[in-house]
C-alpha positions as CSV (number, residue, x, y, z in Angstrom):
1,X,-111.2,248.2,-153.9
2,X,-110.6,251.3,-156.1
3,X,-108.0,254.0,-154.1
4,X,-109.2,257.5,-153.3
5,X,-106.5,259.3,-155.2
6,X,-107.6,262.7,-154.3
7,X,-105.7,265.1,-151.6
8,X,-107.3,265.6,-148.3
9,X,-109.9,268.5,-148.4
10,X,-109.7,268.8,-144.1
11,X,-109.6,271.9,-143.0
12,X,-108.4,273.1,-139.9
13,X,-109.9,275.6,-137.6
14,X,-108.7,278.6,-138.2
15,X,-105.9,277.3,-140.7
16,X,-107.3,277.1,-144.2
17,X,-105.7,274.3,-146.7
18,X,-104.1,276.0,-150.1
19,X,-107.2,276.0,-152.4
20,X,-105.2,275.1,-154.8
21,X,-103.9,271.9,-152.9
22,X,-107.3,270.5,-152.8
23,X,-108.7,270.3,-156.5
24,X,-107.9,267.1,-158.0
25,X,-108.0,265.8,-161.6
26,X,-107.3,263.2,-163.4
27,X,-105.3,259.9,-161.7
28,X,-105.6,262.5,-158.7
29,X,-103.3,265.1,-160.1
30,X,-104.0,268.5,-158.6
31,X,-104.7,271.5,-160.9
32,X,-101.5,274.1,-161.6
33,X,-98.3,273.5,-161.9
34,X,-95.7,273.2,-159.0
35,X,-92.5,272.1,-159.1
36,X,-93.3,268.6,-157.6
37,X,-95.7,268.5,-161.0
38,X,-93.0,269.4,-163.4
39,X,-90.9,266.7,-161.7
40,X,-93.6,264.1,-161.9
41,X,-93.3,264.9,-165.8
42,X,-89.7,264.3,-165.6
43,X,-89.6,260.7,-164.1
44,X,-92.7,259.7,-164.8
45,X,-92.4,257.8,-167.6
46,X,-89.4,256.4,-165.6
47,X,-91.6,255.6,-162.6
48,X,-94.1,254.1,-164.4
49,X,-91.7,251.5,-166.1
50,X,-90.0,251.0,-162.6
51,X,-92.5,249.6,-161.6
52,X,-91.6,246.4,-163.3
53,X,-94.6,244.1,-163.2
54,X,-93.1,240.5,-163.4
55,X,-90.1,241.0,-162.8
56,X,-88.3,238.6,-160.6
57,X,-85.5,241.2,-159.5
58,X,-85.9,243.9,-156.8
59,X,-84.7,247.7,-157.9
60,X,-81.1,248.1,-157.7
61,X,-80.6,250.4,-154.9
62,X,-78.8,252.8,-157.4
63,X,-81.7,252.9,-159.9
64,X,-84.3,253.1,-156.9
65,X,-82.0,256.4,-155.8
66,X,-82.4,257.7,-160.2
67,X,-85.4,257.3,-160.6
68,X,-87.3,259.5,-157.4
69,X,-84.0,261.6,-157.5
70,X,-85.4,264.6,-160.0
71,X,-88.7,264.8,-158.1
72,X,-87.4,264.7,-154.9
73,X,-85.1,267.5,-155.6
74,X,-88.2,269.7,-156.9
75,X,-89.3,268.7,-153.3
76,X,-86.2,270.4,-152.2
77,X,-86.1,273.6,-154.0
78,X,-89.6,274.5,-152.2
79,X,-89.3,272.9,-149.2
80,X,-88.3,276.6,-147.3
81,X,-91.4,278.6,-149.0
82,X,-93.6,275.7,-147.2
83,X,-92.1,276.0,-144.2
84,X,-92.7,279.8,-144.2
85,X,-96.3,279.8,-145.1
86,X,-97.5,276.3,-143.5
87,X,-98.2,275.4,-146.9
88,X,-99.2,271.5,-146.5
89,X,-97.5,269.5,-149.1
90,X,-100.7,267.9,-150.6
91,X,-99.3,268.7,-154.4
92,X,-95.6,267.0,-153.6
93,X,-97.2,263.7,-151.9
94,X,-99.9,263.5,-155.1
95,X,-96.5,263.0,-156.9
96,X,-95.0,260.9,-155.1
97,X,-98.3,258.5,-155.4
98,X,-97.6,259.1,-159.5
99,X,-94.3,258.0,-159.5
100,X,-95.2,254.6,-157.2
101,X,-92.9,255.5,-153.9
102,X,-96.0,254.2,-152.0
103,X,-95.2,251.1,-153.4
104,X,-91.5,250.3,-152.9
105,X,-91.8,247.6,-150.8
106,X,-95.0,246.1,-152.9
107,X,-93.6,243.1,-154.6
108,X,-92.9,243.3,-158.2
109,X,-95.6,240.8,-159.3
110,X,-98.1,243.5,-157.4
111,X,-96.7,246.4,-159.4
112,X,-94.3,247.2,-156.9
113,X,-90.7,247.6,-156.7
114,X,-89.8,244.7,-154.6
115,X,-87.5,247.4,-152.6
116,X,-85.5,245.7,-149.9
117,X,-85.6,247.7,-146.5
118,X,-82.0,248.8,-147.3
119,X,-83.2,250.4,-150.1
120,X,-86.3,251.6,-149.1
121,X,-84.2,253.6,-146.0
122,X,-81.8,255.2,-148.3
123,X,-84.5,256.7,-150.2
124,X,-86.4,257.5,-146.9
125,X,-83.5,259.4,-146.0
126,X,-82.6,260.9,-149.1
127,X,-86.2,262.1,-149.1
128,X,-86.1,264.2,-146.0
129,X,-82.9,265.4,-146.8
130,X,-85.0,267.3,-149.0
131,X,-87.7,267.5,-146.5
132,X,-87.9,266.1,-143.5
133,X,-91.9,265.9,-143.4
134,X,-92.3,263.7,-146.3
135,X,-90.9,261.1,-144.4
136,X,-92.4,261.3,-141.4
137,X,-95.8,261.8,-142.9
138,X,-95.0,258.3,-145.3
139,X,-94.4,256.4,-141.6
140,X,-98.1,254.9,-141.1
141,X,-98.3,254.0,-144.8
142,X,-95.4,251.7,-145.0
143,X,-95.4,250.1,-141.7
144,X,-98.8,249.1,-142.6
145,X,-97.3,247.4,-145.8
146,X,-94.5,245.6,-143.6
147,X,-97.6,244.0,-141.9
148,X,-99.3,242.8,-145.2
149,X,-96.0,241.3,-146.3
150,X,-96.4,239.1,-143.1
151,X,-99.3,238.0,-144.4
152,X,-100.0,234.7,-146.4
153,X,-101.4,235.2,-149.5
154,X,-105.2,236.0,-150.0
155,X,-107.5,237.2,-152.6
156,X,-108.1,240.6,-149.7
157,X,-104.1,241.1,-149.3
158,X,-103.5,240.6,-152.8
159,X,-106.3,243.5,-153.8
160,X,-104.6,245.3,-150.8
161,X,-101.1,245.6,-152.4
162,X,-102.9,246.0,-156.3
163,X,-104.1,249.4,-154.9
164,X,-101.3,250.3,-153.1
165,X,-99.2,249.6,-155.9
166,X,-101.7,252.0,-157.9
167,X,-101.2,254.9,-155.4
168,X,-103.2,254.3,-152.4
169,X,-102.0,256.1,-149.5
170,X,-102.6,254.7,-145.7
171,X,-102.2,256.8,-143.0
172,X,-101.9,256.2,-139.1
173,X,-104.4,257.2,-136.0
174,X,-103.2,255.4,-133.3
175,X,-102.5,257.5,-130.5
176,X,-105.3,259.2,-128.0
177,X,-105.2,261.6,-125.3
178,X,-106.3,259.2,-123.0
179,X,-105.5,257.7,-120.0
180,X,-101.3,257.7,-119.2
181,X,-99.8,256.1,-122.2
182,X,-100.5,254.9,-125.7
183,X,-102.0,251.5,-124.5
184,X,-105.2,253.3,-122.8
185,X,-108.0,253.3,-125.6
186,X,-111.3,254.6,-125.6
187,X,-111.9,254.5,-129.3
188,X,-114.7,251.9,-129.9
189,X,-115.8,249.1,-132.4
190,X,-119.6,248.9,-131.9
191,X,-122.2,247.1,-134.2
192,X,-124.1,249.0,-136.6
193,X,-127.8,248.6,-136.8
194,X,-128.5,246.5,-139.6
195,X,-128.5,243.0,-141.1
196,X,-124.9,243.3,-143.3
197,X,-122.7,242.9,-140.5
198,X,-121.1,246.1,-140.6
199,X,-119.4,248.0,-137.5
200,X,-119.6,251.5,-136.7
201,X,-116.2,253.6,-135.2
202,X,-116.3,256.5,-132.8
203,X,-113.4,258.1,-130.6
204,X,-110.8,260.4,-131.6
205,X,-106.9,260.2,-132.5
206,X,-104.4,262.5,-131.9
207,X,-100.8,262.4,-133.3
208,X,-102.2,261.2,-136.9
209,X,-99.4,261.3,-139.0
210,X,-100.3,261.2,-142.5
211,X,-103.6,260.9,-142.3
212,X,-104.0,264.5,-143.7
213,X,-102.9,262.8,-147.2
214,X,-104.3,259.5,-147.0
215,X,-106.8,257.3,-148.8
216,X,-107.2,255.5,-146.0
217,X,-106.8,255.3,-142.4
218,X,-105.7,252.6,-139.7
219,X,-105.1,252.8,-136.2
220,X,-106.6,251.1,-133.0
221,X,-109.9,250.6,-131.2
222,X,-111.3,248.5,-128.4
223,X,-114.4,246.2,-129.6
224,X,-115.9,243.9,-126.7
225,X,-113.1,245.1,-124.5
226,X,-110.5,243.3,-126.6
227,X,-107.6,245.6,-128.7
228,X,-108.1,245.7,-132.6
229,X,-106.9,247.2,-135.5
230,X,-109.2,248.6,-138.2
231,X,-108.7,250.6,-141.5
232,X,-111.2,252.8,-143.3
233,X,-111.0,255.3,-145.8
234,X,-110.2,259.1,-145.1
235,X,-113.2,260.3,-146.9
236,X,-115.6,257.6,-145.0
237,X,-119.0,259.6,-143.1
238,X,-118.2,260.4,-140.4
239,X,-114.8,261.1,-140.8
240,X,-113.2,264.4,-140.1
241,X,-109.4,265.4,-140.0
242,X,-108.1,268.4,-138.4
243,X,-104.9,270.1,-139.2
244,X,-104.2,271.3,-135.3
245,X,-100.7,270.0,-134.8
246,X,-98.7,272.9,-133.6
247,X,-95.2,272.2,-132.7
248,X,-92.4,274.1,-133.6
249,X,-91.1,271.7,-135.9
250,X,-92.6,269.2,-138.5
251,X,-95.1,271.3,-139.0
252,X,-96.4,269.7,-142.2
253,X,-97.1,266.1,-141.4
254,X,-101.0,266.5,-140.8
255,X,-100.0,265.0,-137.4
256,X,-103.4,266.6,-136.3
257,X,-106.6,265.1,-134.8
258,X,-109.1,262.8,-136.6
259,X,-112.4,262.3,-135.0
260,X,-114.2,259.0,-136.0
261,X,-118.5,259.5,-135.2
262,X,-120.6,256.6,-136.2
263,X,-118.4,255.3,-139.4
264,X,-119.3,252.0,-140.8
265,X,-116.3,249.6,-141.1
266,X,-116.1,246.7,-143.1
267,X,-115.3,243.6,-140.6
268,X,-112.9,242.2,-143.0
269,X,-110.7,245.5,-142.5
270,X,-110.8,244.7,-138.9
271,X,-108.0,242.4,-137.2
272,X,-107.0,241.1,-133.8
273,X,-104.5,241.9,-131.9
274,X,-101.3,239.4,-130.8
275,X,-98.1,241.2,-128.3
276,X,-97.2,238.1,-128.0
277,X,-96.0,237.6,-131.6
278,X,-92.4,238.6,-132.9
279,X,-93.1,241.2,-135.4
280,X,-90.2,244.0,-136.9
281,X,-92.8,246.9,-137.4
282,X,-92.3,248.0,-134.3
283,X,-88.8,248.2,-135.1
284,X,-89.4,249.5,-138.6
285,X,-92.0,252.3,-136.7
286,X,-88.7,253.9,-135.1
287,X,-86.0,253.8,-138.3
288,X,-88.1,255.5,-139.9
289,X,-88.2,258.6,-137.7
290,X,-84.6,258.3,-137.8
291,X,-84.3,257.9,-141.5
292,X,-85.7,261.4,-141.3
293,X,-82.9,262.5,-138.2
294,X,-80.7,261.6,-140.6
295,X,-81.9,263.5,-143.6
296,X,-82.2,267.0,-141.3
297,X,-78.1,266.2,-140.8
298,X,-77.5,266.0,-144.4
299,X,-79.7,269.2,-145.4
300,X,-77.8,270.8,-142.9
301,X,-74.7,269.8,-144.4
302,X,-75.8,270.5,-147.9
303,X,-76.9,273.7,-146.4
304,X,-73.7,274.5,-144.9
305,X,-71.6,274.2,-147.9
306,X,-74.5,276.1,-150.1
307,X,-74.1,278.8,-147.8
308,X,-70.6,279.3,-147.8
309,X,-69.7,278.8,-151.6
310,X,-70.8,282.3,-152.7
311,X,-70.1,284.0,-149.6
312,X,-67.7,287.2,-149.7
313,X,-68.0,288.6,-146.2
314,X,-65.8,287.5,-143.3
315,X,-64.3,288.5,-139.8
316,X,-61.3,290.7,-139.5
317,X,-60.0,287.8,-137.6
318,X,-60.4,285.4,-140.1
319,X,-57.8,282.8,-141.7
320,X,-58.9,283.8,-145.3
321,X,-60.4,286.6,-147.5
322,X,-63.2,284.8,-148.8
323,X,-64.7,282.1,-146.3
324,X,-64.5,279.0,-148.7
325,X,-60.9,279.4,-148.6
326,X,-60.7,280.0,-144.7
327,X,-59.7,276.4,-143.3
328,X,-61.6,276.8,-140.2
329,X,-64.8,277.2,-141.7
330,X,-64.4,274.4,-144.7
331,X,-62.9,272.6,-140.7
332,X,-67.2,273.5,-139.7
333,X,-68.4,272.3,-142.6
334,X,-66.6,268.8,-143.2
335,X,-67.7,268.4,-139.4
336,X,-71.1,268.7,-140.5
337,X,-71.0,266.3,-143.4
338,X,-69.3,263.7,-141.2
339,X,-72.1,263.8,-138.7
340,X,-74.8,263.2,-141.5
341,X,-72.5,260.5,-142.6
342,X,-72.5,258.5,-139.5
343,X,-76.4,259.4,-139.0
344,X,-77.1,258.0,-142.3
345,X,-74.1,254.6,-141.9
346,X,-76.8,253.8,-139.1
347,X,-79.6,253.8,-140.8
348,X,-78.6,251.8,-143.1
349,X,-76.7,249.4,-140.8
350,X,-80.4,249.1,-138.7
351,X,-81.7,248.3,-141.5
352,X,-79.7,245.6,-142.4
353,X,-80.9,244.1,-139.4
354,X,-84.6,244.4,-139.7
355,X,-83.9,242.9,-143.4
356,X,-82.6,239.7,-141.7
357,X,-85.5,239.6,-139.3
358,X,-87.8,239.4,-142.2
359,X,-86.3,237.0,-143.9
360,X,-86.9,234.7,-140.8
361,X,-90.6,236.5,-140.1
362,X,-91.2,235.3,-144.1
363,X,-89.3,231.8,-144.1
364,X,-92.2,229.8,-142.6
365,X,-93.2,227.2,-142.9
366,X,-92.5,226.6,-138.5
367,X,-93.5,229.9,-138.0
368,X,-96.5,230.5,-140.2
369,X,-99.6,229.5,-140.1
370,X,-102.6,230.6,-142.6
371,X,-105.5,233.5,-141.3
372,X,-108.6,235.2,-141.8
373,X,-109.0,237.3,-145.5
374,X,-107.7,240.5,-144.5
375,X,-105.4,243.3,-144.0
376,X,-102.8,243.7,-140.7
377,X,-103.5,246.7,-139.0
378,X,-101.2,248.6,-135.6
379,X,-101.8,248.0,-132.0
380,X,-102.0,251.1,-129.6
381,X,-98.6,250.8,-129.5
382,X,-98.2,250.9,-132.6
383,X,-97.0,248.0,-133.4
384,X,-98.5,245.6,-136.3
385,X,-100.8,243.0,-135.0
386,X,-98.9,240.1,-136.6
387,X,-100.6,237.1,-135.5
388,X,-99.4,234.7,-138.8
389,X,-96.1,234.1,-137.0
390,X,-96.5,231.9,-133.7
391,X,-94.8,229.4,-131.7
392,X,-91.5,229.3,-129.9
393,X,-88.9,230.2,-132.4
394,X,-86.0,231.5,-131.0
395,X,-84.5,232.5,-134.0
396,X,-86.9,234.6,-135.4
397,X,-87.3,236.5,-131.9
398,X,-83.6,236.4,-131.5
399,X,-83.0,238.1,-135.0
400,X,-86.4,240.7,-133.9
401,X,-85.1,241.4,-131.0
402,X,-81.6,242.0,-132.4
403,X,-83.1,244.5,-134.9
404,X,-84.7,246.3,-132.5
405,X,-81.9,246.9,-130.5
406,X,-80.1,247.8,-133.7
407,X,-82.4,250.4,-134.4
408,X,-82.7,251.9,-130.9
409,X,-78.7,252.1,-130.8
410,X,-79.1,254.0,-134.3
411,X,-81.4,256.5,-132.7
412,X,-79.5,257.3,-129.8
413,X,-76.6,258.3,-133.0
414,X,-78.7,259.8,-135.4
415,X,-80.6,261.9,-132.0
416,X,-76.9,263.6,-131.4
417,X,-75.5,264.0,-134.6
418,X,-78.5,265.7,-136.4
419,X,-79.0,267.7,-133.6
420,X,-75.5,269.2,-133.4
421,X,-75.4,269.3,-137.4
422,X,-78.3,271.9,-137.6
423,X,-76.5,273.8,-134.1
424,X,-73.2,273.6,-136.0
425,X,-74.4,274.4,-139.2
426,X,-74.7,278.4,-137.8
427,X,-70.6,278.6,-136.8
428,X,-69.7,278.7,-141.0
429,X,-71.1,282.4,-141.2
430,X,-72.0,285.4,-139.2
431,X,-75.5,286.8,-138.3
432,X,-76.7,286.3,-141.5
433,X,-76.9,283.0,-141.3
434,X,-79.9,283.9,-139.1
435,X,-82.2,285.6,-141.6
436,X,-85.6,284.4,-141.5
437,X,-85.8,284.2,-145.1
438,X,-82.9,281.3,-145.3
439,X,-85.1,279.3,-142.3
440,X,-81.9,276.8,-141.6
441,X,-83.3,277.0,-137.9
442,X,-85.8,274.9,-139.2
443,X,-83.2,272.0,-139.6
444,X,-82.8,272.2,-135.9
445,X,-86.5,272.7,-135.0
446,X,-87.2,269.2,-136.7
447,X,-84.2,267.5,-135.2
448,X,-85.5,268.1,-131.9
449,X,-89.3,267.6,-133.0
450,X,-88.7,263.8,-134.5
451,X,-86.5,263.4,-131.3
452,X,-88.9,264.0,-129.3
453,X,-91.5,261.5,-130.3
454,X,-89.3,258.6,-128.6
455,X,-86.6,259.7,-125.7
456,X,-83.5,258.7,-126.3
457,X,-83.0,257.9,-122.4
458,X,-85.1,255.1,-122.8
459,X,-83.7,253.9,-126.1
460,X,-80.4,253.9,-124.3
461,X,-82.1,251.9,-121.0
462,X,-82.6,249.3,-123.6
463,X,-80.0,248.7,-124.9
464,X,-77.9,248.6,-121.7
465,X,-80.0,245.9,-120.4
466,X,-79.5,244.2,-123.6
467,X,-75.7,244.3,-123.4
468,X,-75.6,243.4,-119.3
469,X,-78.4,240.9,-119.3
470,X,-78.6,239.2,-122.6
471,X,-82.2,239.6,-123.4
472,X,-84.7,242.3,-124.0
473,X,-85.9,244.3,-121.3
474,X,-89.4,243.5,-120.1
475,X,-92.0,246.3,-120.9
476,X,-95.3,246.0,-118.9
């Protein structure tokens, strides 16, 4: 199952993708030089040995951080001239592929890094620090590794992770514009005409984060009236993604439309769907949007402290001459770093928790039992369809639920304090702080964007019922 290493082509209407974005070469490098490029030449050689086939030992966190450090500062330093023009970062996620980030959580033995979730969240949030849409637009693509770690062993997971490991990029098309919430689907599994078996897709998605980028693409469909996952790749017939996302913040995650007419999908890609099963994707779904919440609070903090340093104007009313010596506004600043500390200290700490959950979701053998050949795919909900761990075992939906709840009480901190990091971030200067051309209200606009996607009202229902009744909240 070879990858399709080359960036999207999609076009939007009326919003044309950088032509230089979209011509690929070799190992599915893009022509030109960019700055993500030049980076790629810096680690790669790094990257490409970190990938440590055989090794028994997962990346140090420290050497994870090292080695994706140089590129994702390169992601940084161009991160406000893409914000400015729309200019879709096909060229920065091509390097990422290079340099195996897809494949942190890929076991070792796969070509992977055998990342732990700790570690793979740090970098997450490291990496939106520099930009905030790489993260998000990353979301489908590992969630849909946790659920092939579920997974037992088999010769169609095991060719799954080999091309993941190589650079295969999955993105997510779960969500439709149907009915009242995400659990009304209309998108259908049909056969195809035809002796092979093969099953034709058609409906459309909305929301598809990543999908933009991706090699392939999974989400959910309804075949015989029963919920399903499926995958298929992004440059099937019959395909077509639409860059039409328009809010006012994350502008660059190709969370746009993708209409599915007639495509052929391979039944193996296609899997049933258990709610009934524990499963930390869910979970793992939701740090990840505030992995990047937390990386918006530490850009703003960087920014802060960047914008400052080589300042010479101040007020008249001012404590100091020059505003790095004026105590109220290094006061602003060290405000601002404290709240991306905390955002960040929850991150990890939720993750921490979803770590332990795995490592009962993998222990087996109570809990396990073998399946079909084939790869996990999301629910409407989206939440991975993990039907390999069954049966009554209260610990492993004790520790679930626990990480759930962790994560949900992380998002209700990581919603506040990025949200007043990128409002505070504005009282260390004057109106220049403003300018269009410095775009620090974009810190703010993606706050409030990735807030958005899940309420924290409802995060923080949950979690009261948790603490007053001992148990999860029941969800229709």
């Amino acid at each position: 199952m070879a990858a399709d290493r080359e960036p999207s082509t999609a076009r939007a209407e009326g919003t044309p993708v950088r032509a230089e974005a979209t011509t690929a070469g070799p190992a599915g490098r893009t022509s030109g030089t960019s700055d993500a490029d030049r980076a790629v030449g810096a680690v790669g050689a790094a990257g490409a040995a970190g990938r440590w086939p055989g090794t028994a030992d997962p990346s140090p966190t420290a050497a994870l951080i090292d080695r994706f450090r140089p590129l994702f500062a390169a992601i940084a330093e161009g991160a406000v001239d893409r914000e400015q023009q729309r200019g879709l970062p096909f060229r920065e996620v091509a390097a990422l592929k290079e340099v195996g980030f897809g494949a942190l959580r890929v076991p070792v033995e796969y070509g992977g890094s055998g990342a732990t979730l700790r570690q793979l969240f740090s970098l997450l949030t490291e990496l939106a620090t520099a930009d905030s849409n790489l993260t998000q637009l990353w979301r489908g693509h590992f969630a849909y590794v946790e659920g092939l770690l579920l997974q037992p062993p088999s010769a169609h997971r095991d060719r799954w992770l080999f091309d993941i490991a190589a650079g295969a990029m999955i993105g997510n098309a779960s969500s439709e514009l149907t009915g009242t919430s995400l659990r009304d689907i209309r998108t259908a599994l049909t056969e195809a005409d035809g002796q092979d078996g093969a099953l034709t897709l058609t409906g459309s998605k909305y929301y598809s984060t990543g999908s933009l980028y991706a090699d392939w693409i999974a989400g959910s469909a309804v075949r015989d009236g029963e919920r399903v996952g499926y995958a298929v790749r992004a440059t099937a017939a019959g395909v077509e993604r639409v860059d039409d996302w328009d809010g006012f913040g994350q502008r660059l995650t190709g969370s746009g439309t993708t209409h599915f007419t007639d495509v052929r999908v391979d039944p193996a890609h296609v899997r049933t769907y258990s709610p009934d099963a524990p499963s930390h994707v869910h979970g793992f779904f939701q740090l990840v949007l505030v992995a990047a919440l937390a990386g918006v609070a530490r850009a703003a903090a960087r920014d802060a402290a960047d914008f400052v340093r080589p300042r010479t104007r101040s007020y008249i009313t001012a404590a100091a001459a020059l505003p790095r010596e004026d105590p109220q506004v290094l006061q602003v600043v060290g405000e601002v770093a404290g709240r991306a500390f905390a955002a960040e200290a929850v991150v990890l700490a939720a993750a921490d928790a979803l770590d332990a959950a795995v490592g009962l979701l993998r222990a087996g053998p109570a809990g396990v039992r073998p399946a079909d050949d084939g790869p996990d795919t999301r629910s409407a909900t989206g939440t991975a369809a993990d039907h390999y761990v069954t049966g009554p075992d209260t610990a492993v939906r004790a520790a679930v639920d626990a990480a759930e709840v962790a994560v949900n009480q992380a998002q209700l901190v990581a919603v506040e304090q990025s949200l007043r990091a990128a409002t505070d971030l504005f009282e260390v200067g004057g109106a220049s702080a403003t300018e269009a051309g410095r775009a620090l209200d974009r810190h703010w606009r993606n706050a409030r964007t990735i807030a958005s996607h899940n309420p924290a009202v409802y995060k923080a229902r949950s979690v009261g019922h948790w603490l007053v009744h001992g148990e999860r909240e029941h969800v229709p």
